[in-house]
N, C-alpha and C positions, 0 to 999 in steps of 0.2 A: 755457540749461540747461548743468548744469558736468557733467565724467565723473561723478561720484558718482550725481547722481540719474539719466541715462542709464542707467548700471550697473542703478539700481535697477527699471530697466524691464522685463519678459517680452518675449523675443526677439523678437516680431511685434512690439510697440510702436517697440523700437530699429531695426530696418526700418524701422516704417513713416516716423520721424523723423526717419532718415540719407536716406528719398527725398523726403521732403516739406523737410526745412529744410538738409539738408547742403552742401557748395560742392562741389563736385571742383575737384580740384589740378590734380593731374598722374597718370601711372601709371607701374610699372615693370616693365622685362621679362628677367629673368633665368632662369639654365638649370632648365627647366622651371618655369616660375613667373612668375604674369605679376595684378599687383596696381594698384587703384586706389584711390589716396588722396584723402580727404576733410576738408573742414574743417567742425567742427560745434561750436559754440562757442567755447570755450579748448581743444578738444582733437581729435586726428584719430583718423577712422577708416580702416581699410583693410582693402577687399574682395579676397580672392587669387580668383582666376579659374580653372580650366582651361585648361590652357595649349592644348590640342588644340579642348573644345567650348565654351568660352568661358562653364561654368554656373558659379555663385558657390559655391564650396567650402569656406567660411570666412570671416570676418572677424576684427578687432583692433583695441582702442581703444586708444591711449596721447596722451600727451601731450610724450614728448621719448623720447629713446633711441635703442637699436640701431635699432629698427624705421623709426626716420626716417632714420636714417642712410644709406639706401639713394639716397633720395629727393635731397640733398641734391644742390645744381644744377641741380636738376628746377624748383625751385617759386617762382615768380616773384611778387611781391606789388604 
């Protein structure tokens, strides 16, 4: 599955598919903000966290960028 048709899915599907097929990487944890990256086909997702209750707040798909930027040194292949 590429970003595109991910995209194209209704938020409970992309759930259900980032837990049923995704890899986890690695995660990170900056000032208040604490995120877990995933690999799911050609492209990552990443879930931000609660820094305090540890509920899932959000997520982000990309495929390169800032967003990975963070991660960089983290992610070992």
């Amino acid at each position: 599955m590429g970003l595109y048709e991910y995209m194209m899915l209704d938020e409970t599907e992309q759930w259900n598919v980032l837990w049923d097929k995704g890899i986890y990487l690695t995660h990170y944890l900056g000032n208040n903000e604490k995120c877990n990256l995933y690999a799911l086909g050609d492209f990552f997702v990443e879930v931000e966290l609660n820094h305090k209750t540890e509920k899932i707040v959000g997520k982000s798909h990309f495929k390169a960028g800032h967003l990975l930027d963070k991660y960089s040194g983290n992610i070992i292949f």
